[in-house]
N, C-alpha and C positions, 0 to 999 in steps of 0.2 A: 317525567318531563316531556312536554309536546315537542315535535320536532323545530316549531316557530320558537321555543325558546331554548334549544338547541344550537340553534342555529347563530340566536343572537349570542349567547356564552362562548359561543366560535370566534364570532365577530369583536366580542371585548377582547377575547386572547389572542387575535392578530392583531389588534392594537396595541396592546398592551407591549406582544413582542415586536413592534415596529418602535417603540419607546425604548426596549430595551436597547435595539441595534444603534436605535442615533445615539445612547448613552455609551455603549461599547466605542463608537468611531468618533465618538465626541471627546469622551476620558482617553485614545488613544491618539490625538490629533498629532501628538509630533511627527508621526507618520501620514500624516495628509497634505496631499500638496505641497511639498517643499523637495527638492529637487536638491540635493548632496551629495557630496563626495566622501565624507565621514560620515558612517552608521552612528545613530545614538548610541553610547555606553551602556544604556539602561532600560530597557523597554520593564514599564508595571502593568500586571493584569488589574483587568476588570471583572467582579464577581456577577456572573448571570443572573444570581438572584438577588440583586440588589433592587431590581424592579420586581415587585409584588406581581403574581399572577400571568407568568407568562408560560406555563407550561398547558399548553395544548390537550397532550395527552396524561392523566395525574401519573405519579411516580409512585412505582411500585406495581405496574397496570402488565400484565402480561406482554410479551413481544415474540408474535412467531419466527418462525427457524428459518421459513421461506422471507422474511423482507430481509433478512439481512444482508447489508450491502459490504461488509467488512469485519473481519473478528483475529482476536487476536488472544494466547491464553498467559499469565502470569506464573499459571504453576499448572497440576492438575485439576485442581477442580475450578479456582477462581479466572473468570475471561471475563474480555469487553467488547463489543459488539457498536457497530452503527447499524441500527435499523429503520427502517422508511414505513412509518406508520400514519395513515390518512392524510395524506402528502405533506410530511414533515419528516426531518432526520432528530432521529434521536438517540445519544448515547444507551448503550443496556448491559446489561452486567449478570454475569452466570455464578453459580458459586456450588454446582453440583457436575461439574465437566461439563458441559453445553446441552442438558439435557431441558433447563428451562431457563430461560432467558428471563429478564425486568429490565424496565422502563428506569434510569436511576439518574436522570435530569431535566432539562429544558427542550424543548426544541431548537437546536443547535442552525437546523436550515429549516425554511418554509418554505421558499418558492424563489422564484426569481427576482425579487425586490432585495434578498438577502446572498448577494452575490459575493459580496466581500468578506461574508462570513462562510463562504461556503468551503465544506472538508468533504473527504470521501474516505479518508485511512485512519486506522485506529492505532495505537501500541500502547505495549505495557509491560513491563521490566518487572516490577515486583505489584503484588495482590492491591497495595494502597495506592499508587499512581498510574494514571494511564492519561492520553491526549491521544487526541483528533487534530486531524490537518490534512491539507491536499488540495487545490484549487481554487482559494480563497486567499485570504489574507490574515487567517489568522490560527495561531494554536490553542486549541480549548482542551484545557486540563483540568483534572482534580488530584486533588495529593490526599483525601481524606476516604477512597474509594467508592467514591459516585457523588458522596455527599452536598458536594460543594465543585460549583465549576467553574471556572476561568477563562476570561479571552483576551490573549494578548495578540495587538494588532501587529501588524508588518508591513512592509510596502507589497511582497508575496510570499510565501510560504511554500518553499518548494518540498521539503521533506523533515520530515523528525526522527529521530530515533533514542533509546533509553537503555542505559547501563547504570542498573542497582534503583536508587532513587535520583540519581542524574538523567534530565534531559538534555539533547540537544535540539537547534533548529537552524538551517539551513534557509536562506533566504536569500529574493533579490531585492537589488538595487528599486527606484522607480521610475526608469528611463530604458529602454531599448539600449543593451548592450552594457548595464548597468553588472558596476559587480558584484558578488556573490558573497555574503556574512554567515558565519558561525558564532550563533549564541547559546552560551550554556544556564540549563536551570537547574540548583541545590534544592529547590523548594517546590519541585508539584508544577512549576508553569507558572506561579506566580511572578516571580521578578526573575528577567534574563541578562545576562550580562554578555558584553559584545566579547570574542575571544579571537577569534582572525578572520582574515580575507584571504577565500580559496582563490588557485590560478586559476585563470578562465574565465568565461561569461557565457552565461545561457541559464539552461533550467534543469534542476536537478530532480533527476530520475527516482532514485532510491539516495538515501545516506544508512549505512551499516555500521554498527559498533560491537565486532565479536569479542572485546574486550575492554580494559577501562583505557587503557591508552590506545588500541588501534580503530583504525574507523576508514571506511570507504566510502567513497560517492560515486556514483553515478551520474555522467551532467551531460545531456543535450545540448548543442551548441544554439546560440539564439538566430540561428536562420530557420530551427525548423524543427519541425522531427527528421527532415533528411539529413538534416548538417554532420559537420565531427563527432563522435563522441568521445569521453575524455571519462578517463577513470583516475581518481585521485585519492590518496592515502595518505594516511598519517600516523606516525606511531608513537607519538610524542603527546597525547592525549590533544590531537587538536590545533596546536599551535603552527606548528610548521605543517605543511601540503606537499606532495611531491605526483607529477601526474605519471601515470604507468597507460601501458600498450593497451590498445584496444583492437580484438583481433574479430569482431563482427563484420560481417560485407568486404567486398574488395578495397581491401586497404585500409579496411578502418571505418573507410565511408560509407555513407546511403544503408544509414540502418533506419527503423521507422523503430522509433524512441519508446513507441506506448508498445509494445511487442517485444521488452527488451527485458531481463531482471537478473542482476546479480545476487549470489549469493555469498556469503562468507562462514565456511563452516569452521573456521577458527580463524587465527589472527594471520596466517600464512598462504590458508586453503582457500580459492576462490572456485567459485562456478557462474556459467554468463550463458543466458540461457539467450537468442534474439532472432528477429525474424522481418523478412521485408526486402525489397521495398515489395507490397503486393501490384503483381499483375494481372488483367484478364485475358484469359484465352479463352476463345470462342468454344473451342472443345473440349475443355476442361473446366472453366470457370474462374474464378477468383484461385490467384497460385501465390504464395507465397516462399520466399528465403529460408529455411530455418538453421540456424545451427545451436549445438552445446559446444563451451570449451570449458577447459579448469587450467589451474594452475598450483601448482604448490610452493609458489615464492611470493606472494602477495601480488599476481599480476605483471612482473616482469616477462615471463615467458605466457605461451599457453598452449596449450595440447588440446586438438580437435578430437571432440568425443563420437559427434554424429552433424552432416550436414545434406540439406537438398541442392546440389549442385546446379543443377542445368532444369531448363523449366520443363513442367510437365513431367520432372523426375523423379527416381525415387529412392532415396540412398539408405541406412539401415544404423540404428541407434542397438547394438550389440547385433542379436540377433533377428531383432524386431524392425517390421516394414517403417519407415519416414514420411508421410506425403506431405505434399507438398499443396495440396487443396487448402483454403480456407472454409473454414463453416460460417455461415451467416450469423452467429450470437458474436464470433471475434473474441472468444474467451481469450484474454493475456496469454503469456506463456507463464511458467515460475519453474523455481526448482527453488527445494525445501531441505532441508536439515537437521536430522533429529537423532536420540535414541535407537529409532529402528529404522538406524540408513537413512539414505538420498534417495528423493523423490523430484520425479518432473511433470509436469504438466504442459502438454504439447497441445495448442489450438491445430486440429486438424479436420479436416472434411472429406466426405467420399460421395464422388458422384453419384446422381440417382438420377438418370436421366436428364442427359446436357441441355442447357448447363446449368440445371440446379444441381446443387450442392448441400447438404445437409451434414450436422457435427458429428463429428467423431471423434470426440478429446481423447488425447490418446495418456495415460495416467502410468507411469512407470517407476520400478523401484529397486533400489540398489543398497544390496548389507555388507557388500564387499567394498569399500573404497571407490566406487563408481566402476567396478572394471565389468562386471555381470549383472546384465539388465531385465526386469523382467515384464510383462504385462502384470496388472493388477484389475483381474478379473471378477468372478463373483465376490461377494454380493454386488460388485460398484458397475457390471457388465450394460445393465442401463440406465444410471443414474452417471450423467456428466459431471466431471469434476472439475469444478472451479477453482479452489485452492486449498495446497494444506499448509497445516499448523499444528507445532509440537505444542501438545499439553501433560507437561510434567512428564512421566515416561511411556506414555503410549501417544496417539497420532490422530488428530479430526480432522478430517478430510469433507469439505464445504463442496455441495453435488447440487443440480437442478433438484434432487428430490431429498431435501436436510441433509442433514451430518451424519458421519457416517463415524468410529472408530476403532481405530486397530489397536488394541489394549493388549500388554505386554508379553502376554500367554499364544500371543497372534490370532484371535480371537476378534472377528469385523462386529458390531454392533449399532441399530440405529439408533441413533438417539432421538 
């Protein structure tokens, strides 16, 4: 095929997928432009391949290790992935532990005309379901394992999360200060039903479901990422909310929201990893907040594990150094939960002659209950780590140079 007719088979499939999108926000109008006080009862998905020929890249088409923008695994071998392939997003799907990826839908985003549809996070509860969402307005599922996918619209979509074959979705209002909806899906993301209105208003960070009835959130207040943050729980599957302490920054306040991630290693156990607000120092660079707390009452109390107190400072996470530099990629923070212990992921930087500053993620790990920390050294010693993720009973840890994992014999392996 010459590249002129390349080119033009390019040009019918962003058409095509521009057909799709008005069909997606067209079939989802109840949610456009209408201004409410009561969420619909009922949001129904739209199926992406109801429009002939909109997939970009075909399905079934290889997906490298390096575009992946987000993964996530079902069990041990089966995961699901967002990849950025010839500047489109596209759902992928592993079914050998992350050692080969596939292409297993539509173009999900293309560019900036597809803003409403735009997701960045993936999840998945069991091998047959999984959805995307994050930035956009909408949760795009399948319930058939890649087969077939769905977009159900929203006014925005603040977080999803999946316990068995139940989803949830977290969403706002469509107005500044608007409130905040929990809708549950039996069915893969096809039809949601409204189920309560969480306290608060803003924009939710993460939503956690470490069991079928408890569930956390994470929510940024809507002044900002500076504003309050607010943790709220439920253990009633959902129904009732109750908001618990938040013990990031002085008093609670002036956390920088995207720097922020809880954890829930059971229905009791929490860990809140945050960082911010960043500052610059002439002599140091970009400095940032950091702290870890836990908690073992669902977030009523919290115990500081490791913080940078004072700027330019450097305080110490067990026995290991803390800085307080930022690196210029700005990797998130996380802390992780699996089989083999608690893991964190610290955005960190080390000067290299002021005031640049270069990464230094600092990737640590803990088999004791959090109380003994350690560096996680070779093989990961130059490959930064961006995030991990249990896969069935060993551990893939997502680096600037692939996947890496720790298989249950302790045993690191590239994939």
């Amino acid at each position: 095929m010459t590249r002129r007719a390349q080119l033009g088979k390019r040009a019918v499939a962003l058409v095509v997928w521009a057909l799709v999108l008005v069909h997606i926000l067209g079939r989802n109008a109840h949610f456009v432009g209408q201004s409410r006080s009561a969420p619909p009862a009922v949001v129904t998905a739209t199926r992406w391949v109801e429009v002939r020929g909109a997939h970009l890249v075909p399905v079934g088409s290889s997906a490298p290790v390096n575009n992946l923008v987000d993964l996530t695994f079902a069990n041990g071998s089966v995961g699901y992935g967002l990849a950025r392939i010839e500047g489109a997003l596209y759902p992928v799907r592993t079914d050998d532990g992350g050692r080969q990826w596939v292409v297993r839908g539509p173009a999900l985003v293309t560019g900036a005309a597809s803003a409403p549809l735009e997701v960045g996070s993936i999840g998945a509860a069991i091998p047959s379901v999984a959805f995307a969402y994050g930035g956009g307005q909408v949760v795009d599922s399948t319930e058939d394992g890649g087969s077939t996918w769905w977009a159900s619209r929203f006014d925005e979509t603040l977080a999803a999360a999946g316990y068995g074959s139940t989803v949830w979705a977290v969403v706002e209002g469509d107005r500044a200060g608007a409130p905040i909806w929990l809708y549950e899906s039996n069915s893969g993301g096809r039809r949601w039903v409204y189920t309560a209105r969480l306290p608060g208003t803003g924009s939710a960070v993460e939503l956690l479901r470490p069991d079928a009835r408890t569930a956390y959130v994470l929510l940024a207040s809507s002044a900002g990422s500076l504003g309050d943050a607010y943790i709220m729980a439920s253990t009633d599957g959902g129904v009732k909310w109750s908001v618990r302490s938040n013990p990031c920054g002085p008093l609670g306040k002036s956390v920088v929201f995207t720097q922020a991630q809880l954890l829930a290693a059971s229905h009791d156990e929490l860990w809140l990893a945050c960082g911010g607000p960043v500052t610059f120092n002439r002599g140091l660079g970009f400095q940032e907040r950091k702290e870890v707390f836990s908690s073992e009452d669902g977030g009523r109390t919290w115990t500081a594990v490791a913080a940078t107190l004072t700027r330019g400072g450097t305080n110490r996470l067990g026995r290991l150094p803390l800085s307080g530099a930022v690196g210029p990629t700005g990797v998130s923070h996380q802390v992780a939960f699996g089989n083999q212990g608690y893991w964190i992921v610290l955005n960190q930087g080390i000067a290299s002659g002021p005031p640049r500053v270069v990464d230094q993620p600092l990737l640590v790990r803990a088999s004791d209950n959090g109380k003994k920390w350690q560096e996680v050294g070779e093989p990961l010693t130059r490959a930064h780590p961006i995030r991990v993720t249990t896969a069935g009973s060993g551990t893939v840890v997502q680096t600037t140079e692939g996947l890496w994992e720790l298989a249950p014999s302790g045993k690191w392996s590239h994939l």
